[in-house]
mmCIF file of the N, C-alpha and C atoms, coordinates in Angstrom:
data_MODEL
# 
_entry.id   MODEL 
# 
loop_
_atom_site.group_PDB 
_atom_site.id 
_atom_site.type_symbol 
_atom_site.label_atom_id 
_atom_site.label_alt_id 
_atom_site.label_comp_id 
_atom_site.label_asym_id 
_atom_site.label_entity_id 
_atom_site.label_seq_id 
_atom_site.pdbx_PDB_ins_code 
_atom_site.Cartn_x 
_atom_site.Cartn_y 
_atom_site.Cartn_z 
_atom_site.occupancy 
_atom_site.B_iso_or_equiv 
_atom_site.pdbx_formal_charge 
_atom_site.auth_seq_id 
_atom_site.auth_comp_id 
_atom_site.auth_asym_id 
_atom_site.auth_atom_id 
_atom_site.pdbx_PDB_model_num 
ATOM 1   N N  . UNK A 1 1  ? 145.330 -42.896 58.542 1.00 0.00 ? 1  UNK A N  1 
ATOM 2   C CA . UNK A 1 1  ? 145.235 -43.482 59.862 1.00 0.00 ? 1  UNK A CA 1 
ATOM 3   C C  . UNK A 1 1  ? 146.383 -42.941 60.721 1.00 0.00 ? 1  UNK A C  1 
ATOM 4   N N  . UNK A 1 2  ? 145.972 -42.131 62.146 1.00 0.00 ? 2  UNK A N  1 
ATOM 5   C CA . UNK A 1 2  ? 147.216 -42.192 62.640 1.00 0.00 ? 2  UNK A CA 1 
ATOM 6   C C  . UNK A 1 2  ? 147.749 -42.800 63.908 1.00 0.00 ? 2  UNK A C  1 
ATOM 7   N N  . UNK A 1 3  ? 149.010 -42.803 64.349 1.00 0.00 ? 3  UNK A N  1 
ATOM 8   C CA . UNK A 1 3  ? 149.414 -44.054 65.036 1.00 0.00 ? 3  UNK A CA 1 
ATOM 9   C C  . UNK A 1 3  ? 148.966 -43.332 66.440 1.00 0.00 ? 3  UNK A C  1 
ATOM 10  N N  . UNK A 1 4  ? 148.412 -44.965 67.139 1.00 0.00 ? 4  UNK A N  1 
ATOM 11  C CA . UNK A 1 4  ? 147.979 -44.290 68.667 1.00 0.00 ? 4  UNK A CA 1 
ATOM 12  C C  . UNK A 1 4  ? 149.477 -44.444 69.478 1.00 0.00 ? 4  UNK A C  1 
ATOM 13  N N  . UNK A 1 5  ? 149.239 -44.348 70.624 1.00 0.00 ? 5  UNK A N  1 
ATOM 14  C CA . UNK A 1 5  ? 150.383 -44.434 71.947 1.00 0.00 ? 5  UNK A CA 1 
ATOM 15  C C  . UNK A 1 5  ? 151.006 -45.555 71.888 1.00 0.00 ? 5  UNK A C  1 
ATOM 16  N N  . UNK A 1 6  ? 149.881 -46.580 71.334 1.00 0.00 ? 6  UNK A N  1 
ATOM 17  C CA . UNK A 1 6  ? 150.329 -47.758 71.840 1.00 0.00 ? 6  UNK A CA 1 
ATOM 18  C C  . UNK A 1 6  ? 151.178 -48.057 70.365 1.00 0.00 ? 6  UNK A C  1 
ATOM 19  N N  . UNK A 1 7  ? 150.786 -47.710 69.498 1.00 0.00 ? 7  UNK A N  1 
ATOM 20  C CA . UNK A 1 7  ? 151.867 -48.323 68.378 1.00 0.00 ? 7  UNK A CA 1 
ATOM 21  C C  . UNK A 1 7  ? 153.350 -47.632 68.578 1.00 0.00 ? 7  UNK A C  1 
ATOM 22  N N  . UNK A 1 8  ? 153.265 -46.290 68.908 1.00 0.00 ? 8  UNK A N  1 
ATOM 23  C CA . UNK A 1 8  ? 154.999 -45.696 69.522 1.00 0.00 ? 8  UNK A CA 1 
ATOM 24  C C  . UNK A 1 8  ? 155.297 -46.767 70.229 1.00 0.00 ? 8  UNK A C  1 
ATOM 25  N N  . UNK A 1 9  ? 154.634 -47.129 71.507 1.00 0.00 ? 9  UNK A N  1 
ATOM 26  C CA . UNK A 1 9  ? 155.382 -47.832 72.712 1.00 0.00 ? 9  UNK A CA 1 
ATOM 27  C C  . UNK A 1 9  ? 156.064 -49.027 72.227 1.00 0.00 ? 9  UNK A C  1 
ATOM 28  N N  . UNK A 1 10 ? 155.258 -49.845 71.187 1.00 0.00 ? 10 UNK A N  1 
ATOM 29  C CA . UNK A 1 10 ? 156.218 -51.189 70.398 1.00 0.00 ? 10 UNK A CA 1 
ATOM 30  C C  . UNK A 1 10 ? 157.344 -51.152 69.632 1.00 0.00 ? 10 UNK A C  1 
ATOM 31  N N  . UNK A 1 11 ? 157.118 -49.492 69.508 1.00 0.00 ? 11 UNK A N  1 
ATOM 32  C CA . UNK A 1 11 ? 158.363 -49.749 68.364 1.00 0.00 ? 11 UNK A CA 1 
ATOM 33  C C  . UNK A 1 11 ? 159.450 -49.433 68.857 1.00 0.00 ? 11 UNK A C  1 
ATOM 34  N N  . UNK A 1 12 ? 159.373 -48.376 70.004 1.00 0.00 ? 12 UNK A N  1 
ATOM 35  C CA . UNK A 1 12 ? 160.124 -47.790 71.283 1.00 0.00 ? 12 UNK A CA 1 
ATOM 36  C C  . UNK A 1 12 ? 160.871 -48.900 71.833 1.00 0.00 ? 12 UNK A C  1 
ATOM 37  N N  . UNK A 1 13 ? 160.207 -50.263 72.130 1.00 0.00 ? 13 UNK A N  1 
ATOM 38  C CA . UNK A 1 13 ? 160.473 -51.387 73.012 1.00 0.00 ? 13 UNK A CA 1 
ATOM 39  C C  . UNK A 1 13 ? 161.400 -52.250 71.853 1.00 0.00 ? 13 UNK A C  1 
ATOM 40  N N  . UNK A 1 14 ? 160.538 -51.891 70.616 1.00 0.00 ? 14 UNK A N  1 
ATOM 41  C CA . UNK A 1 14 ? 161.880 -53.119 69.707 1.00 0.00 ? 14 UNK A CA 1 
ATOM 42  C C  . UNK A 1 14 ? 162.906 -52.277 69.203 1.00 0.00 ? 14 UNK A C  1 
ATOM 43  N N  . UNK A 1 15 ? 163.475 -50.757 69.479 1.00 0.00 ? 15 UNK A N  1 
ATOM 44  C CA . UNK A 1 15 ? 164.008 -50.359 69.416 1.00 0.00 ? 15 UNK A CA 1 
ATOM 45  C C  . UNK A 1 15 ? 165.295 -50.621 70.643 1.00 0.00 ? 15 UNK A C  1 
ATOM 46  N N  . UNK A 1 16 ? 164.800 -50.732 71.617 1.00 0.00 ? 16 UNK A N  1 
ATOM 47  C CA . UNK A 1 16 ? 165.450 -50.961 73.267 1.00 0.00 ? 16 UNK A CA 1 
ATOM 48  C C  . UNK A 1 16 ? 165.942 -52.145 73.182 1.00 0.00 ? 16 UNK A C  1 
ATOM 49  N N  . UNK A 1 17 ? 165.398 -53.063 72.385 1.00 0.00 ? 17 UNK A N  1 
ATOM 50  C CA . UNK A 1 17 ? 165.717 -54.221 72.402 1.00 0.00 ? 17 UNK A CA 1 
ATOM 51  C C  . UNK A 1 17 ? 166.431 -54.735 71.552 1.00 0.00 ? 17 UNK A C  1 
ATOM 52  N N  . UNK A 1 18 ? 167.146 -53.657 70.580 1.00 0.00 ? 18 UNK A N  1 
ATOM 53  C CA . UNK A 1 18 ? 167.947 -54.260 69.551 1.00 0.00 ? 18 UNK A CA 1 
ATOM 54  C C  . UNK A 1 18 ? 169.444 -53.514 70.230 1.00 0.00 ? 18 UNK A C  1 
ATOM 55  N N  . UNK A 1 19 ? 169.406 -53.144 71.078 1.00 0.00 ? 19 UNK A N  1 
ATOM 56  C CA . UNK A 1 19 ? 170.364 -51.910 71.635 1.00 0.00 ? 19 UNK A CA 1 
ATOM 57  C C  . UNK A 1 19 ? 170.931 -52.621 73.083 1.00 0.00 ? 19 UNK A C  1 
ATOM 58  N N  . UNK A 1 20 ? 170.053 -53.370 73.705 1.00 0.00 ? 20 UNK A N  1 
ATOM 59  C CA . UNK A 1 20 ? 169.998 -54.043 75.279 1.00 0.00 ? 20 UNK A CA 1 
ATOM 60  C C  . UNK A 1 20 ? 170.977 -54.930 75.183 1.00 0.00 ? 20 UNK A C  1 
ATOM 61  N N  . UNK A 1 21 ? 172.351 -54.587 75.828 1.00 0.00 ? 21 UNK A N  1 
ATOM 62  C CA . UNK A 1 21 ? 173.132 -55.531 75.971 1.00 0.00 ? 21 UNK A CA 1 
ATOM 63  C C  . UNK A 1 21 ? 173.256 -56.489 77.211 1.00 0.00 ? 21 UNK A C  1 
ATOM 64  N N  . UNK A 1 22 ? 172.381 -56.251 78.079 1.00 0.00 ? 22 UNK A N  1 
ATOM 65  C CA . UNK A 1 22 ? 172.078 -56.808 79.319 1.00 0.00 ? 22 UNK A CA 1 
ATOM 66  C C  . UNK A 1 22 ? 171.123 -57.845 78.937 1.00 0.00 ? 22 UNK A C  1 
ATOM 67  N N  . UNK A 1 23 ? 171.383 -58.856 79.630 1.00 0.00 ? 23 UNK A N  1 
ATOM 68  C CA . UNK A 1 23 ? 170.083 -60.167 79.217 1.00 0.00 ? 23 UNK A CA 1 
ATOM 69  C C  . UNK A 1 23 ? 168.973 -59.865 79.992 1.00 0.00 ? 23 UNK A C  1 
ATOM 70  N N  . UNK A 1 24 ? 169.448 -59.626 81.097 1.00 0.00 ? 24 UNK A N  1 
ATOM 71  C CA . UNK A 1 24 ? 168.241 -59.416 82.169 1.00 0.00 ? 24 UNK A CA 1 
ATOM 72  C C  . UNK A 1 24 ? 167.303 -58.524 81.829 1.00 0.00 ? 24 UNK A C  1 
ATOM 73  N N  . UNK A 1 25 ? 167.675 -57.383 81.424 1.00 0.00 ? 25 UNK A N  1 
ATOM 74  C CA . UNK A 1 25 ? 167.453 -55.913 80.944 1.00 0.00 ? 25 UNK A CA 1 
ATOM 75  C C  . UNK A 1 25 ? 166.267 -57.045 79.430 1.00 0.00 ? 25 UNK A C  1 
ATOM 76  N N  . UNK A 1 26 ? 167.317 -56.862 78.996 1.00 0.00 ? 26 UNK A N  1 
ATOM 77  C CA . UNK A 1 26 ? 166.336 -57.851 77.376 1.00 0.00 ? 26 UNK A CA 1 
ATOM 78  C C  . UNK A 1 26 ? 165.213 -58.047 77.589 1.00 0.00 ? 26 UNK A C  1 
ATOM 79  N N  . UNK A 1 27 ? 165.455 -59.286 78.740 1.00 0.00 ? 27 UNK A N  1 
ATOM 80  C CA . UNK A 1 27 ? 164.058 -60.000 78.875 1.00 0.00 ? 27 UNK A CA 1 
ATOM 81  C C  . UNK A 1 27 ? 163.136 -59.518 79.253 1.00 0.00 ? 27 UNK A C  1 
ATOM 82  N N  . UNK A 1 28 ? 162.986 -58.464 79.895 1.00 0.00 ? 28 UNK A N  1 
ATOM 83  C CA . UNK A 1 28 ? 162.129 -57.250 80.755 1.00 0.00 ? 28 UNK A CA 1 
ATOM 84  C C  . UNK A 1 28 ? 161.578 -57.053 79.644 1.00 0.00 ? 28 UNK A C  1 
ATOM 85  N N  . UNK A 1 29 ? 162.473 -55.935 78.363 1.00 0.00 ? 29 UNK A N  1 
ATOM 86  C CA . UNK A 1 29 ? 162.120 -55.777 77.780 1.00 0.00 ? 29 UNK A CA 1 
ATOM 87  C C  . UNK A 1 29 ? 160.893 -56.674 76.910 1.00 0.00 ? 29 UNK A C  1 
ATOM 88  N N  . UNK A 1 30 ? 161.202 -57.250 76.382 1.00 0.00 ? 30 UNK A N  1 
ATOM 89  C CA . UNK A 1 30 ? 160.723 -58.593 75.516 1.00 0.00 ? 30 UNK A CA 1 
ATOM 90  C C  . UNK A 1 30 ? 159.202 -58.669 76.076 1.00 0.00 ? 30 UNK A C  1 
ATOM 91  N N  . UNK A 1 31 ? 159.322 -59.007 77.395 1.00 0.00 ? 31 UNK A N  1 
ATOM 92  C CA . UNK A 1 31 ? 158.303 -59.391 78.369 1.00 0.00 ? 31 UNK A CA 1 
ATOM 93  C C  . UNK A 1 31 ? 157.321 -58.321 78.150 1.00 0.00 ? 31 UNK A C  1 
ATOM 94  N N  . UNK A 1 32 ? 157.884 -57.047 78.034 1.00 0.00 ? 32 UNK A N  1 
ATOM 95  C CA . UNK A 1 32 ? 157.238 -55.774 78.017 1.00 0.00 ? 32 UNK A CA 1 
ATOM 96  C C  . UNK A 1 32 ? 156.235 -55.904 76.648 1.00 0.00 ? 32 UNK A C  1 
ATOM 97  N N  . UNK A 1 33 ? 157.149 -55.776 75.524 1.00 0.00 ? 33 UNK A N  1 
ATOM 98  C CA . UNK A 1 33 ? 156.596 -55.746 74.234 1.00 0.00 ? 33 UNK A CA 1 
ATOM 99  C C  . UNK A 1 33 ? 155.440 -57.169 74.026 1.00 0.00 ? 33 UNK A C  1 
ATOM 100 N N  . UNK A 1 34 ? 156.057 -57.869 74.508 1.00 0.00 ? 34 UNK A N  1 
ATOM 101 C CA . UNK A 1 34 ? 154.505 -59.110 74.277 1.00 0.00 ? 34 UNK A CA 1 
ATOM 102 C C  . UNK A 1 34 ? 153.414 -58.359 74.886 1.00 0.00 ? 34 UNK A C  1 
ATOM 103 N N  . UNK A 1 35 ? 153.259 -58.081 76.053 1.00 0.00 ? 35 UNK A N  1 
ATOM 104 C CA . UNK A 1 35 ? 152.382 -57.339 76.458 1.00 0.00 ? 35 UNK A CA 1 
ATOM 105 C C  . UNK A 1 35 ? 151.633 -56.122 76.046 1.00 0.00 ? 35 UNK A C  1 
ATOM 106 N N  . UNK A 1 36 ? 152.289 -55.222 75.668 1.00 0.00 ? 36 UNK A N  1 
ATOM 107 C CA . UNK A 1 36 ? 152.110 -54.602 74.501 1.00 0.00 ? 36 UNK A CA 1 
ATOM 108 C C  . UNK A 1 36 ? 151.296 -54.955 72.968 1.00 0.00 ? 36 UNK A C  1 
ATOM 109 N N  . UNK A 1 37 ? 151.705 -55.968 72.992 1.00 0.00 ? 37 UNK A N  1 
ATOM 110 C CA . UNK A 1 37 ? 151.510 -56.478 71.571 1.00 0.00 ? 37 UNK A CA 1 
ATOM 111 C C  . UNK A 1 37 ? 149.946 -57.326 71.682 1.00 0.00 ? 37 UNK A C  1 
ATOM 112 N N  . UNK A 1 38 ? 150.389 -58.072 72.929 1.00 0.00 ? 38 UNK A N  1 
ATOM 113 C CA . UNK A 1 38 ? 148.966 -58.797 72.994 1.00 0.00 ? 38 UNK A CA 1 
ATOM 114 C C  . UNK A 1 38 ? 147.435 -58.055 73.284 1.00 0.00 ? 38 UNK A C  1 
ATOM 115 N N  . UNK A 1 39 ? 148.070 -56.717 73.878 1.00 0.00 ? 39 UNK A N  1 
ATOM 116 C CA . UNK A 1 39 ? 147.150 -55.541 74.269 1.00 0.00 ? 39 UNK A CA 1 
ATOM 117 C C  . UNK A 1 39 ? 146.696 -55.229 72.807 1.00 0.00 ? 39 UNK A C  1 
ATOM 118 N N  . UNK A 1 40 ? 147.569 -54.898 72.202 1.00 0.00 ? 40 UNK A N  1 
ATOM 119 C CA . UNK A 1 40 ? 146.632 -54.035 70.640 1.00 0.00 ? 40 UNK A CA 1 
ATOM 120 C C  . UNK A 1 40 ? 145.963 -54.579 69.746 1.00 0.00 ? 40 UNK A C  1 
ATOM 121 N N  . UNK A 1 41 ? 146.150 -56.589 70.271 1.00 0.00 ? 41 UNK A N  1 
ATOM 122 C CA . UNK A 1 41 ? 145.784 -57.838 69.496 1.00 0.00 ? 41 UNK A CA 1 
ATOM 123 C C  . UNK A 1 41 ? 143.799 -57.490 69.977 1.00 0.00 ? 41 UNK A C  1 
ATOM 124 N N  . UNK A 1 42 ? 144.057 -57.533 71.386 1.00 0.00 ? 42 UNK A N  1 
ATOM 125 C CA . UNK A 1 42 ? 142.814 -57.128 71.766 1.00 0.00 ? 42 UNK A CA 1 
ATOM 126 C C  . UNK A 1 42 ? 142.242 -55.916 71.570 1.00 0.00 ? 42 UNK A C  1 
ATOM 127 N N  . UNK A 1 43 ? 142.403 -54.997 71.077 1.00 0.00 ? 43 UNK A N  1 
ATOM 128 C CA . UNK A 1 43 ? 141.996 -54.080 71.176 1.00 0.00 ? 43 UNK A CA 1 
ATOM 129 C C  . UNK A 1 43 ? 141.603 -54.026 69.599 1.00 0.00 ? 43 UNK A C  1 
ATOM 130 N N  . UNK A 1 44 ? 142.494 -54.594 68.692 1.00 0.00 ? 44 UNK A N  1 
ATOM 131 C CA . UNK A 1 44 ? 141.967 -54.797 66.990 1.00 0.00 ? 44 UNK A CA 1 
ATOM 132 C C  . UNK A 1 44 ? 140.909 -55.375 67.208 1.00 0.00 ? 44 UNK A C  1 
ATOM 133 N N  . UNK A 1 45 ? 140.958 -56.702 67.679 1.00 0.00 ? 45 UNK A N  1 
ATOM 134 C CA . UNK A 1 45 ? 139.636 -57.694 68.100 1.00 0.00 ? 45 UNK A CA 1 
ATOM 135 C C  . UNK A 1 45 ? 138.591 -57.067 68.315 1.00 0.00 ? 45 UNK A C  1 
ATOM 136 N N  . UNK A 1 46 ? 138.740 -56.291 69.373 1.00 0.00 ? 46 UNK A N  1 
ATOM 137 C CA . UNK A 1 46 ? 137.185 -55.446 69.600 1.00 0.00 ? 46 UNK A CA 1 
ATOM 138 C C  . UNK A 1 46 ? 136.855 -54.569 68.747 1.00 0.00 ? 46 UNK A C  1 
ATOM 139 N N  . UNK A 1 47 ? 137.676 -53.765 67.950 1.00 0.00 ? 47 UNK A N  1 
ATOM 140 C CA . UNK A 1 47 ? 137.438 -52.997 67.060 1.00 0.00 ? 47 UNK A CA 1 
ATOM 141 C C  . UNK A 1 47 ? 136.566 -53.638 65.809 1.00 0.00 ? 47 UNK A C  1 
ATOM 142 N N  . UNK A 1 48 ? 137.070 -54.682 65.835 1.00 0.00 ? 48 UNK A N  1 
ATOM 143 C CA . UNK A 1 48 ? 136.740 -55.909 64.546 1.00 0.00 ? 48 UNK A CA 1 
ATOM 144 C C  . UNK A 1 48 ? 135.053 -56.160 65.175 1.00 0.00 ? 48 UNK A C  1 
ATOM 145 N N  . UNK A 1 49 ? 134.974 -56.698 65.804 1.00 0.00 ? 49 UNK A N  1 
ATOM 146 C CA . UNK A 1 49 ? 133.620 -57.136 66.527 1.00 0.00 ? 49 UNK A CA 1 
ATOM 147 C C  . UNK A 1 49 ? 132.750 -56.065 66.570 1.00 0.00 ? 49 UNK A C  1 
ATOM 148 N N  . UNK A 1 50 ? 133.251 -54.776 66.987 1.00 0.00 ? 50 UNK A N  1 
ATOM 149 C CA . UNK A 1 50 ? 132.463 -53.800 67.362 1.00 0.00 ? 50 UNK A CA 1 
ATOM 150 C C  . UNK A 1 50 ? 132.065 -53.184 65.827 1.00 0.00 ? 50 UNK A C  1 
ATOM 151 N N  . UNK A 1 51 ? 132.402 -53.344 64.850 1.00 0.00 ? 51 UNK A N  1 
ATOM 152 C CA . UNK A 1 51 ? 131.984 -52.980 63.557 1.00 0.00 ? 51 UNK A CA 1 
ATOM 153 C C  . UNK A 1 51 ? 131.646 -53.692 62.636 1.00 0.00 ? 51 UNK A C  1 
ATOM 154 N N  . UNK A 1 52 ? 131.460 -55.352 63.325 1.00 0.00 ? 52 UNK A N  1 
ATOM 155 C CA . UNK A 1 52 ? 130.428 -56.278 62.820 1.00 0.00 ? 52 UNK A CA 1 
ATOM 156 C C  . UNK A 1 52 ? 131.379 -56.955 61.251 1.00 0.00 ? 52 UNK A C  1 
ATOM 157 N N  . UNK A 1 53 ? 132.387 -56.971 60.817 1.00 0.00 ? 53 UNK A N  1 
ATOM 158 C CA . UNK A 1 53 ? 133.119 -57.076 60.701 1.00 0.00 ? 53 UNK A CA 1 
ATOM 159 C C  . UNK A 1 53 ? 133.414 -58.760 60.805 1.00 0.00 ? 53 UNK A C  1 
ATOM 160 N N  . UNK A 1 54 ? 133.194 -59.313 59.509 1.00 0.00 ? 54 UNK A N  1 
ATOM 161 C CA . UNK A 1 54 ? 133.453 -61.239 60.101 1.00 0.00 ? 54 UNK A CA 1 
ATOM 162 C C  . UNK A 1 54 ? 134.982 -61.704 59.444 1.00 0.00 ? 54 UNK A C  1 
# 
Protein backbone atom coordinates (compact mmCIF):
# COMPACT_ATOMS: atom_id res chain seq x y z
CA UNK A 1 0.00 0.00 0.00
CA UNK A 2 1.38 3.31 -0.65
CA UNK A 3 0.99 6.47 1.33
CA UNK A 4 -1.26 9.16 -0.40
CA UNK A 5 -0.67 13.15 0.13
CA UNK A 6 -2.83 13.14 2.66
CA UNK A 7 -1.08 10.67 5.00
CA UNK A 8 2.47 12.94 4.48
CA UNK A 9 0.38 16.06 5.38
CA UNK A 10 -0.51 14.42 9.10
CA UNK A 11 2.53 13.43 9.85
CA UNK A 12 4.15 16.76 8.52
CA UNK A 13 1.54 18.59 10.94
CA UNK A 14 2.39 16.24 14.05
CA UNK A 15 5.76 16.78 13.27
CA UNK A 16 5.21 20.90 13.43
CA UNK A 17 3.54 20.33 16.32
CA UNK A 18 5.93 18.69 18.48
CA UNK A 19 8.52 21.52 17.48
CA UNK A 20 5.78 24.74 17.81
CA UNK A 21 6.79 26.73 20.55
CA UNK A 22 4.22 29.36 19.92
CA UNK A 23 0.67 28.53 21.35
CA UNK A 24 -1.01 30.41 18.84
CA UNK A 25 1.08 28.86 16.08
CA UNK A 26 0.12 25.22 17.96
CA UNK A 27 -3.32 25.68 17.83
CA UNK A 28 -3.45 26.49 14.07
CA UNK A 29 -1.60 23.74 13.82
CA UNK A 30 -3.72 21.19 15.82
CA UNK A 31 -6.79 22.78 14.18
CA UNK A 32 -5.08 21.90 10.92
CA UNK A 33 -4.37 18.20 11.65
CA UNK A 34 -8.03 17.47 12.98
CA UNK A 35 -9.01 18.49 9.76
CA UNK A 36 -6.84 16.52 8.10
CA UNK A 37 -7.59 13.67 10.05
CA UNK A 38 -11.30 13.96 9.91
CA UNK A 39 -10.84 14.25 6.01
CA UNK A 40 -9.13 10.69 5.64
CA UNK A 41 -11.85 9.42 8.38
CA UNK A 42 -14.14 10.21 5.44
CA UNK A 43 -12.55 9.23 2.83
CA UNK A 44 -11.78 5.45 4.59
CA UNK A 45 -15.62 5.56 5.12
CA UNK A 46 -16.33 5.82 1.55
CA UNK A 47 -13.79 3.55 0.58
CA UNK A 48 -15.41 1.07 3.13
CA UNK A 49 -18.99 1.59 1.67
CA UNK A 50 -17.88 1.75 -1.78
CA UNK A 51 -16.53 -1.93 -1.55
CA UNK A 52 -19.54 -3.14 0.27
CA UNK A 53 -17.54 -3.91 3.06
CA UNK A 54 -19.83 -4.18 6.59
Amino acid sequence: MTSSPQDERWKELCEAIVEEPDSKRLMELVEKLNRVLDEREKELKRKIEASGYQ
